[in-house]
N, C-alpha and C positions, 0 to 999 in steps of 0.2 A: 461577603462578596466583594466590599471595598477592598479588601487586604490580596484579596486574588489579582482584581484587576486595578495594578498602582500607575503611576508612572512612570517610575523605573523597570518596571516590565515593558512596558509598552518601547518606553527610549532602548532597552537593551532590544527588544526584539525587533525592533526598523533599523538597527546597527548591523546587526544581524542579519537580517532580512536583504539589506541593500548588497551589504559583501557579498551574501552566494547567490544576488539575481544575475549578479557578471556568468555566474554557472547556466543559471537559468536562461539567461540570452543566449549563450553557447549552444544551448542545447537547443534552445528554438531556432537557431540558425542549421544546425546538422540533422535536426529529426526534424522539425516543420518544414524549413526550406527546403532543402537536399533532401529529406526522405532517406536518412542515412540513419543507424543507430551507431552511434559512435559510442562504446564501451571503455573507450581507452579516459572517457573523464576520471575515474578517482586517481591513474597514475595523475595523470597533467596535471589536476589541480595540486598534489601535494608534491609532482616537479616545480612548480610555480612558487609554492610554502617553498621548499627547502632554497633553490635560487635563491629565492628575496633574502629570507632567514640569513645566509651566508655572504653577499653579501650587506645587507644589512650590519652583520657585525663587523665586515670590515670600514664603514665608517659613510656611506653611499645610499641612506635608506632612499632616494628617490629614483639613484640608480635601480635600484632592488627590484624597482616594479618592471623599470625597461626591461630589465635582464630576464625577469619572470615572464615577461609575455616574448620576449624573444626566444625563450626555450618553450613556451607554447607553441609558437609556432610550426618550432622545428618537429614537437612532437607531433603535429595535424599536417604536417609535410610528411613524415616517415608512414603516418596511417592512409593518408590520400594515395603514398605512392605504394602501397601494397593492394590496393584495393582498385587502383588505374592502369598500376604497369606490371602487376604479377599478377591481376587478376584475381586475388583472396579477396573470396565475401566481405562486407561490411565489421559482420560481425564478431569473425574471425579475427578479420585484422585491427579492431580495436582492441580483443583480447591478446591478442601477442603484444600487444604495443604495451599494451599495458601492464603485462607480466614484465617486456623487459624494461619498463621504467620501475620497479623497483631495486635494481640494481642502480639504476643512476639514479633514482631520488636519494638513496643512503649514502652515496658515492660526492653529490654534492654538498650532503651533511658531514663531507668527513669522516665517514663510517661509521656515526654514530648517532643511536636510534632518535636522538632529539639533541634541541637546539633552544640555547635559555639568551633570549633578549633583553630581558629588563635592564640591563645597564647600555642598551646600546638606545641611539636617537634614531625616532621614526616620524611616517610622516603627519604623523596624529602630534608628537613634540612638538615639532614644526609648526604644527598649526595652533598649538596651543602659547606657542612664544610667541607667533606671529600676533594675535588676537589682544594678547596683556591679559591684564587685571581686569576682568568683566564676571559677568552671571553665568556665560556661555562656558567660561573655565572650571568656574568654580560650581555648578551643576553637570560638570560633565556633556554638554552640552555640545562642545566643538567639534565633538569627533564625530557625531548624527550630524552636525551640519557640513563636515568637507566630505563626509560619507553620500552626501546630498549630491554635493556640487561634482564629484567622481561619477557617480551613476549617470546622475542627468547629462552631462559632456559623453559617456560613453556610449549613453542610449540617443542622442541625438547625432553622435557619427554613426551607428548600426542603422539609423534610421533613414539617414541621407543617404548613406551608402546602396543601401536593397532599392536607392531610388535613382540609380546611376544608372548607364548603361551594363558597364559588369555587373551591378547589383540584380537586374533584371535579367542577365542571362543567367545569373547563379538559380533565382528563384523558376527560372523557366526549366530548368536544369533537371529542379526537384518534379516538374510537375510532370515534364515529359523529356527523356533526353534525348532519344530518338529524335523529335521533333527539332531540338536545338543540335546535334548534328547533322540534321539536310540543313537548319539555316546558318553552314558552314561557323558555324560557333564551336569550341574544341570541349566538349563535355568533362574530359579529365581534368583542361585547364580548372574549370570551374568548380568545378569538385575539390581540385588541391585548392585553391584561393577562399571557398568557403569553410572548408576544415581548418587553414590556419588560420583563418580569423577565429572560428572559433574555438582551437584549442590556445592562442593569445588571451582571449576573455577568459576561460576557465584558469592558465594560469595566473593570468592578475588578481581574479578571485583570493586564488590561494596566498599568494603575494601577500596583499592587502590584508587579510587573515592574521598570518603572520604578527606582522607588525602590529595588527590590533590586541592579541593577547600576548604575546610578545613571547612567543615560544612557536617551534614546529616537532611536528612530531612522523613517524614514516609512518605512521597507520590514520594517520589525519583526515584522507581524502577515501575510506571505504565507506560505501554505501550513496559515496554524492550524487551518482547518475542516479540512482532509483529518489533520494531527495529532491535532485533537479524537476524529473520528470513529476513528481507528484506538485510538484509546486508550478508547473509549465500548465500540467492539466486542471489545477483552480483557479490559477489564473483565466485560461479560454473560458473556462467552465462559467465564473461568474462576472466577467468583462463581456467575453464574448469574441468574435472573428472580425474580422473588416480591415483594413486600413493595417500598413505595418506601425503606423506610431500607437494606433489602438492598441494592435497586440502586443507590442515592446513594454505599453504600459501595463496590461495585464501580468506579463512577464515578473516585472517587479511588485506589481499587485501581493502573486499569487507568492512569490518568496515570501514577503514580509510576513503573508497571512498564516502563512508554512511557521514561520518562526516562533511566530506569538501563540499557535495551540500549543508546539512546543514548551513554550516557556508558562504557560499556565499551566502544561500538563509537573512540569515541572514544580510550580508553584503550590499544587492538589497531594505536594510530598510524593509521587510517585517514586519507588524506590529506581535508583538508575540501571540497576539491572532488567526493571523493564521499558527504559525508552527507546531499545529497538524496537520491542514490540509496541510501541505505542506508534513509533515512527512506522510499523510495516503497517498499521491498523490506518493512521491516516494517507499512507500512499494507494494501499486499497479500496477505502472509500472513495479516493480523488480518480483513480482513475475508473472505477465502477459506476461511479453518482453519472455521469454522462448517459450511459447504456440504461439506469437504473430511470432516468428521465423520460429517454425515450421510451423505454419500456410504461412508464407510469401515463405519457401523455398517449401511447396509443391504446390502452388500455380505456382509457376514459374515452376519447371517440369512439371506441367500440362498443362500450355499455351507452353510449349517448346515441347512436344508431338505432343500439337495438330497443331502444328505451322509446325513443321515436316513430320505428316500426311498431311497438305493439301498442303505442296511442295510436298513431293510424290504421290497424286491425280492428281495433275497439272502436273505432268511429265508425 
C-alpha cells in the first residue's frame, strides 16, 4: 500500500491537478454559470498547447501564456457569436468550433503533428533559476509551488470577478435570461464575455501544459470536456454548493482528486490501453454518485416511514 500511495504520486498528481482545474473553472463558468455546454473545450485547450508550444520556442515562454489565452478568447468569441448572432444552439456551435480549430491547432504547429520543447526555456526554468540552489529544486518542488501560486491568482480573479457588477449579470444570465433582458442588461453581451473568459482559462490550461511536459501534441486536448466535467461534478459532489469562492475551491478540489485516482490507477500497472476506460468508469460514477445519493437517501426515509408506520399499527 505504501508503494501505491508515495509522494511523488501525490506531488505529480496536484501538478497535474492544478494545470487542468484552469479547465475545470472554465467549464464551471460556461456550464454552472451560463447554463451553456460548451464543446468546443478540447479544440481551445490544445489551441492554447499549440500557441504557447510555438511561441515558446521562439524564445517568449511567458509571452506563450498571454498569447495562449488571447487565442482562447478569440475562440469563446467566434462560439458566443454563433450561438448570439446566428442563432446555432449551444451545442452545435461548440462542435463546429471545435472541428474547425483542428485545422488551426496544426496550422500554429507548423503543420506538424507535435512539437518538442525540451531545449527551449519555460516558465517552470524560470522559476527554477529564480529560487537557486534549495530543496524546492532539487526535489522538484518548485514547479507544485508556482503551479500554486498560478491557480490561486487565477482563482481569486474568477472569484472577484462573478462578484462585480458584470460578474452578477453573467451569473444572472445563466439563471434566467429573460429576466436579465427586461432588466435592460444585453444577454448576448454577457454570454460572449462569459465564454471568453472561459475559453482564456481553458487555453492557459493547455499553455501551461505545454510547457510542463515540454512537448504538444494535436490530439492532446480529446476527451478534456468529459475530464473537465467529471472532475467539476466531484468537486460539488464532496465540497458542496454555496458561496462562488466555495465552489472555485471545490473546482480545484475535485481536478486534483481526478488526477490522483488517475495516477494510482496508473500506479495498480493498469495496462494504458485501458485508461480510457478507467477514465470513462470514473466520469460515470462522478456524475451518477449525485442521483445515486439522492436515490439512496430517499430510499431510507421511505423504509424509515414505513418502519414507523408499522410500530405505530402495532401499538
Amino acid at each position: 500500500m505504501s508503494q501505491i500511495f508515495t509522494v511523488s504520486i501525490l506531488q505529480s498528481a496536484l501538478e497535474l491537478g492544478f494545470i487542468y482545474s484552469l479547465v475545470v473553472l472554465a467549464l464551471f463558468i460556461s456550464f454552472k454559470i451560463l447554463n451553456i455546454a460548451d464543446l468546443s473545450t478540447d479544440g481551445c485547450f490544445t489551441l492554447g498547447c499549440a500557441v504557447a508550444a510555438s511561441v515558446t520556442i521562439s524564445g517568449h515562454p511567458v509571452l506563450a501564456l498571454f498569447a495562449a489565452m488571447g487565442a482562447g478568447v478569440l475562440s469563446g468569441f467566434i462560439t458566443a457569436f454563433l450561438q448570439t448572432r446566428l442563432g446555432v444552439e449551444s451545442i452545435l456551435a461548440g462542435i463546429i468550433v471545435n472541428t474547425g480549430l483542428y485545422t488551426v491547432n496544426i496550422a500554429a504547429m507548423g503543420f506538424s503533428a507535435n512539437l518538442n520543447l525540451f531545449q527551449c526555456d519555460s516558465i517552470f526554468t524560470m522559476a527554477r533559476d529564480f529560487i537557486g540552489e534549495s530543496s524546492l529544486v532539487t526535489g522538484g518542488w518548485y514547479k507544485l509551488l508556482l503551479l500554486i501560486v498560478l491557480i490561486l491568482v487565477a482563482a481569486v480573479l474568477v472569484t472577484l470577478f462573478l462578484g462585480t457588477r458584470l460578474g452578477l449579470s453573467i451569473r444572472a444570465t445563466g439563471d434566467n435570461a429573460a429576466m436579465v433582458k427586461a432588466s435592460s442588461i444585453n444577454p448576448k453581451f454577457t454570454i460572449t464575455v462569459g465564454l471568453c473568459i472561459s475559453g482564456s482559462l481553458t487555453a492557459l490550461s493547455g499553455g501551461i501544459l505545454a510547457q510542463y511536459q515540454k512537448s504538444c501534441d494535436i490530439n492532446l486536448g480529446t476527451g478534456m470536456v468529459t475530464i473537465a466535467l467529471a472532475s467539476l461534478i466531484i468537486g460539488e459532489t464532496l465540497i458542496g454548493t454555496g458561496p462562488v469562492a466555495k465552489r472555485v475551491a471545490g473546482v480545484i478540489f475535485g481536478s486534483c482528486l481526478y488526477r490522483f485516482i488517475v495516477a494510482v490507477a496508473i500506479r495498480l500497472n493498469v495496462p494504458a490501453e485501458c485508461l480510457k476506460l478507467v477514465s470513462a468508469l470514473i466520469v460515470a460514477v462522478a456524475i451518477a454518485f449525485p442521483y445515486i445519493k439522492e436515490n439512496a437517501r430517499f430510499t431510507k426515509r421511505k423504509y424509515t416511514e414505513m418502519a414507523r408506520r408499522k410500530k405505530g399499527g402495532a401499538a
